[in-house]
N, C-alpha and C positions, 0 to 999 in steps of 0.2 A: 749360269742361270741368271736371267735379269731380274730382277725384284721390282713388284711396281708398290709404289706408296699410294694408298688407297686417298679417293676423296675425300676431304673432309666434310663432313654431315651435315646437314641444313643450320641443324640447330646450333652449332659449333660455328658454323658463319655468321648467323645472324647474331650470337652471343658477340664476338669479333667485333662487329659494326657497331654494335651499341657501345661497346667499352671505347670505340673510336668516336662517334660520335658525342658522349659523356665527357670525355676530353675534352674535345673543342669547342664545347661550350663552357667547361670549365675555363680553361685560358681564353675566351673573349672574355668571361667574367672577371678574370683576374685583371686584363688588359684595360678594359671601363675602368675596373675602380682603379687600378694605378692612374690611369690619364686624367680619372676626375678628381686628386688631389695636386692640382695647381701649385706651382712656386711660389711662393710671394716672399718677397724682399723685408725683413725683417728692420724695423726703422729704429731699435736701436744698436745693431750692429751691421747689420747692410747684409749678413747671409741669408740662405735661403734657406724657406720652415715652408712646411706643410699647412695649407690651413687647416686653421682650428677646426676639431668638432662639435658640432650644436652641442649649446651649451643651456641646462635647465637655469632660466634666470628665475625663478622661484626659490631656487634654491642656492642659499649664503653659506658658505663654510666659516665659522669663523676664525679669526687668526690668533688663538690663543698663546701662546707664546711671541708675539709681535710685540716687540720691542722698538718704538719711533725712533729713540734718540741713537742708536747706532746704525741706521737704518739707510742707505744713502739713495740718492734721488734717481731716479731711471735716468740713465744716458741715454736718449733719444737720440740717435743724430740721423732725420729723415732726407737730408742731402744727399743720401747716399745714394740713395736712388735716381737722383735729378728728374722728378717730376715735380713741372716749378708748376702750370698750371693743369690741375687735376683734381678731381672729386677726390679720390682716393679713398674709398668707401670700404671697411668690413666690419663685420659684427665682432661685438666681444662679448665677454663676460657680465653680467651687470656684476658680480663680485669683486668687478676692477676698475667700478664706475669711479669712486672714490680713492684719493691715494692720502698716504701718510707717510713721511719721512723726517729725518732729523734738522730737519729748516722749520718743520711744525712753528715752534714759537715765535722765531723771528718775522714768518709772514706773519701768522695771528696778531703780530705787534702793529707792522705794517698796514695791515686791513682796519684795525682800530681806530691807526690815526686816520685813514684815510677816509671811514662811513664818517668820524668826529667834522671834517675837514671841507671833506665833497657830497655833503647828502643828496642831492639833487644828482650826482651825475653815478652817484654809486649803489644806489638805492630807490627802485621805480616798483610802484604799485598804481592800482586803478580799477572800476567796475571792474574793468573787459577781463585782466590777469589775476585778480584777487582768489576766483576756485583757485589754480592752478598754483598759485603762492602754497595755499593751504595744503593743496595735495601733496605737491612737495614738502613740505616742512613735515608732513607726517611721514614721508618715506623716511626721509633721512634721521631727522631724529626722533621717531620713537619705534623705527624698525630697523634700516640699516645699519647707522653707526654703531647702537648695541652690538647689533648679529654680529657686524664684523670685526668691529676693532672692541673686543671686551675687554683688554686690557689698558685703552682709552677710554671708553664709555661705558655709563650702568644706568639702567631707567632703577628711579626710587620714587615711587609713590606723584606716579604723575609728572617727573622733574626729570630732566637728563643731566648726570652728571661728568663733569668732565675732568677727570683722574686727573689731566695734566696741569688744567691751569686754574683747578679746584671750583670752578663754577658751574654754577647749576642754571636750569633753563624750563620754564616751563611747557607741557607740550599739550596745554590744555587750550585750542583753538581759540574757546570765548575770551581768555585770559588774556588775548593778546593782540595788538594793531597788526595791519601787515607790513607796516614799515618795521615792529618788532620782530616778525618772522623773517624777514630778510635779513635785521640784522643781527639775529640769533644765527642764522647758517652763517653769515660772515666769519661769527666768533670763534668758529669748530673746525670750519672746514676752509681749505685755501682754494678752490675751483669756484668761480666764477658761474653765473644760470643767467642766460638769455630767454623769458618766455616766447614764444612767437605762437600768439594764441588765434583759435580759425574765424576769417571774418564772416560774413553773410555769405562769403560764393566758395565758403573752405579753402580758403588762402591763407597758411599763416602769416600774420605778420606782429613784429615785435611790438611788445604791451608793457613790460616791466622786465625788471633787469636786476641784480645783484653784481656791480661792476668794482669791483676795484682794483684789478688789474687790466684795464682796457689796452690793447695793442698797440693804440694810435689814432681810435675817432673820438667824439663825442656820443655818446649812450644817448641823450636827451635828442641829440636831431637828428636820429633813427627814429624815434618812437612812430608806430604805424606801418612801418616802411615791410614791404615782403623782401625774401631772400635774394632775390635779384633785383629791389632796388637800393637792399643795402649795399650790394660786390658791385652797383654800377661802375665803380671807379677804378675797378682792379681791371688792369686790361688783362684780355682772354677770355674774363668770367662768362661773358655773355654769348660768344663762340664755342668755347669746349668746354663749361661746366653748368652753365645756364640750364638747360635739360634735363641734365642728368641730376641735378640735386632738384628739379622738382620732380622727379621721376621718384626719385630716392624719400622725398618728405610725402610723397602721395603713397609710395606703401610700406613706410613707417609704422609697425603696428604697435600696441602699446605694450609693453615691458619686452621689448625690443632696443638695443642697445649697437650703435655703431660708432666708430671711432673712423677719424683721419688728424692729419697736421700739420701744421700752416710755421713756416721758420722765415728769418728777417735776421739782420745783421742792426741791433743796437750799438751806436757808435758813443755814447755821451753817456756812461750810468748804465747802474744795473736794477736800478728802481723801475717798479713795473707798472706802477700811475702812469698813462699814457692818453691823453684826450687829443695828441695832435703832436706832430714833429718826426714820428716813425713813417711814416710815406709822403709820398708824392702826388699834388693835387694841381696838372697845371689848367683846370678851369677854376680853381679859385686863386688862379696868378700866382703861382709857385713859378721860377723860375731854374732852368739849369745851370748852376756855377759856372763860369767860363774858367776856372780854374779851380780845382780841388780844396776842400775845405780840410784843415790842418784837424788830423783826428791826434787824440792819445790811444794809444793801441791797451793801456791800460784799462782803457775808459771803454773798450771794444767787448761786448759779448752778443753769444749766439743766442737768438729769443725764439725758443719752439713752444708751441700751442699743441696742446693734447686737446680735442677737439670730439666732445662725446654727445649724442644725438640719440633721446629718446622723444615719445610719447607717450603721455601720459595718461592711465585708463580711463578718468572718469573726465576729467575736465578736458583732452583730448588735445590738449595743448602738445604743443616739441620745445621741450628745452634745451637749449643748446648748451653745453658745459664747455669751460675752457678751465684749463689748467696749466697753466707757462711755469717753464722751465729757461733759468741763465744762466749760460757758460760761459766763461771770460776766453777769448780767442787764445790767452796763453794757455789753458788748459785742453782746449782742442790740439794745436799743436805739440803740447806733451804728449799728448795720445795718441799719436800718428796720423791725425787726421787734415791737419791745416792742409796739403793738397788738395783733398778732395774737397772741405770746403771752397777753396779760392777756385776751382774747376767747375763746381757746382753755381756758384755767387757770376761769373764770367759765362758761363752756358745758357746763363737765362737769356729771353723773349728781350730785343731792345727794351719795348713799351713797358715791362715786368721788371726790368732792370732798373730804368726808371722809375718805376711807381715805389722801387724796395730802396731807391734811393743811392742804387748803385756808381752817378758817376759824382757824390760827395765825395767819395773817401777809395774808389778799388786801387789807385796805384797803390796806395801803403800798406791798406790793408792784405794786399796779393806777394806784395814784397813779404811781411812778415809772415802769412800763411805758409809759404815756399821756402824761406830761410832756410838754406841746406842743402837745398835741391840743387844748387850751383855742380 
C-alpha cells in the first residue's frame, strides 16, 4: 500500500519563508558590518588592526597608576607601510592627544634651553592667535593634564602643579602674557602647537607657534602662509595631498581629534632644533652632491612626527600638534627592521627622495640598514 505524505499547510510554508527570509537579512547584516571594519596598517608595528570605534572625546580616563619614568616611548615605525606621499588621515582618541614617557625630563631640559635661546622662532603670539593661545592653555592645563596624567599633575588653588619637576604654573588667564602661556606649555609638555587660525574667507593660516622642535623650516617665514602654501615645497603635496587635507581641515569639527605621520632620515645628531638642513630646497640653490656626503652612521637616526589635528570650539582655530620621536638606525636594525627601512628610504618618488635628502648619504646608509642580508 503506497503512503502519500500529505501537503504541507499554508501556514507551515509561510512560517518556512519567513525563518528563510530572517536569515538573509541577518547574514547581509552580518556581511556590511564585517566589510565595514577596514584594514589599516598599524604604524607602530606594520600589522593589521581594525579601526577604532567612535570614540567619546569628552571623556578622559585617567591613568592613575602611570608611571613616566619606566614608561618607554611608542615605536612608531610608519615606513612600513610605504606611503611616502599621503594625507594618511584617522581619528583618535583625544585621550591620546598628549603623550608621556621616560625622556619627559630630558626633552623638558631641552625645550628650556631652546624658548631661553630661540624666542622668536620657538614662541609666536599676536591679535589674530592670542583667543586660541588661551583656549588652549586652558585645555591642557587646567583640564587635561590633571584628568589625565594625576600622577603628573594636580590643579592647587588656581596653580598647576608639576609632581615631576616640582613647578607650579598659574592658570589664571589675566595673570599672564601669551608669550607666558606658550611657554608654560613648553615647560610640561614635549608636542609642539601650530595655530592656523581662519582668515576673512575661512582659510586657516598659520598665526603663532610653540616650536621647539621644528623638522627643518623656519616657524617665522611661515607666518600667514595656508596649508598648501606651507607643503609648497614638498613634491607631491600639491598632486595627491593638496585636496584632500583641505577637504579634511574644512570638516574638522571641534573636539575632533586626527592623527597621521611624517618620517625623514636625520643624518648629523639626534637634537631636534631644526630651522633648516633636514630637506631639500633647490629653489633656494640647494644643490645635488655629485658624490656622497661622508655620514657617521652613529650620528644616523629615524625622525617620526606624530602629527595630531584638532579644532578648537570657541576660537575655531586647528592646531596642528607635532610630537617627534628618534631612533638611532642601530636600534632599527636591532629590531629587525633596517630592511624595511632601507626598502622604504629607496621606494620613494625621485622628487621626495630628493627633497628627504636621499642622494647625501643612501649608499651607506643602505649598506648598513642590510648588513646581513648578504
Amino acid at each position: 500500500m503506497i503512503s502519500i505524505t500529505p501537503a504541507p499547510s499554508f501556514e507551515v510554508t509561510m512560517s518556512l519563508v519567513t525563518y528563510f527570509l530572517v536569515a538573509c537579512v541577518l547574514l547581509s547584516l552580518y556581511w556590511v558590518l564585517a566589510s565595514s571594519e577596514k584594514k589599516l596598517k598599524s604604524p607602530i608595528n606594520g600589522t593589521e588592526t581594525k579601526r577604532a570605534p567612535k570614540v567619546d572625546n569628552d571623556t578622559i580616563v585617567p591613568l592613575n597608576d602611570f608611571d613616566w619614568a619606566t614608561t618607554d616611548a611608542i615605536p612608531y615605525r610608519p615606513f612600513q607601510n610605504k606611503q611616502h606621499v599621503a594625507m594618511g588621515v584617522k581619528k583618535m582618541p583625544k585621550m591620546d592627544w598628549i603623550r608621556m614617557d621616560k625622556g619627559y625630563l630630558k626633552r623638558l631640559d631641552e625645550r628650556l634651553e631652546i624658548m631661553e635661546a630661540h624666542p622668536a622662532e620657538s614662541i609666536g603670539s599676536g591679535p589674530e592667535v592670542n583667543p586660541a593661545i588661551e583656549e588652549l592653555y586652558e585645555e591642557l592645563m587646567l583640564d587635561y593634564l590633571p584628568r589625565r596624567y594625576p600622577t603628573m599633575f594636580a590643579l592647587k588653588e588656581r596653580m598647576l602643579y608639576n609632581k615631576i619637576t616640582g613647578k607650579s604654573y598659574s592658570v589664571e588667564l589675566s595673570q599672564l602674557s601669551h608669550d607666558d602661556m606658550l611657554r608654560n606649555l613648553g615647560e610640561n609638555v614635549e608636542e609642539d602647537f601650530y595655530f592656523m587660525c581662519p582668515d576673512e574667507n575661512d582659510e586657516p593660516r598659520l598665526q603663532g607657534w610653540l616650536a621647539c622642535f621644528p623638522g627643518g623650516f623656519l616657524t617665522t617665514s611661515r607666518k600667514g602662509m595656508s596649508m598648501r602654501e606651507i607643503h609648497q615645497p614638498v613634491p607631491g603635496y600639491e598632486q595627491r595631498i593638496g585636496k584632500g587635507a583641505d577637504k579634511v581641515l574644512a570638516r574638522l569639527g571641534g573636539n575632533e581629534y586626527i592623527e597621521r605621520y611624517n618620517w625623514s632620515l636625520q643624518p648629523d645628531g639626534e637634537d631636534l632644533f631644526r630651522v633648516d638642513g633636514n630637506n631639500f630646497y633647490p629653489e633656494q640653490g640647494d644643490e645635488i652632491p655629485d658624490e656622497e656626503s661622508q655620514v657617521k652612521i652613529n650620528d644616523c637616526y629615524l625622525r617620526v612626527e606624530h602629527q595630531t589635528l584638532v579644532r578648537l570650539r570657541r576660537s575655531r582655530a586647528v592646531v596642528f600638534c607635532v610630537r617627534s620621536y628618534m631612533t638611532s638606525l642601530h636600534d632599527i636594525r636591532a629590531e629587525g627592521n633596517g630592511p624595511l627601512l632601507a626598502d622604504a628610504f629607496e621606494s620613494m618618488p625621485h622628487k621626495l627622495g630628493n627633497y628627504k635628502k636621499r642622494p647625501f648619504w643612501q649608499t651607506q646608509v643602505y649598506k648598513f640598514l642590510r648588513m646581513g642580508m648578504e
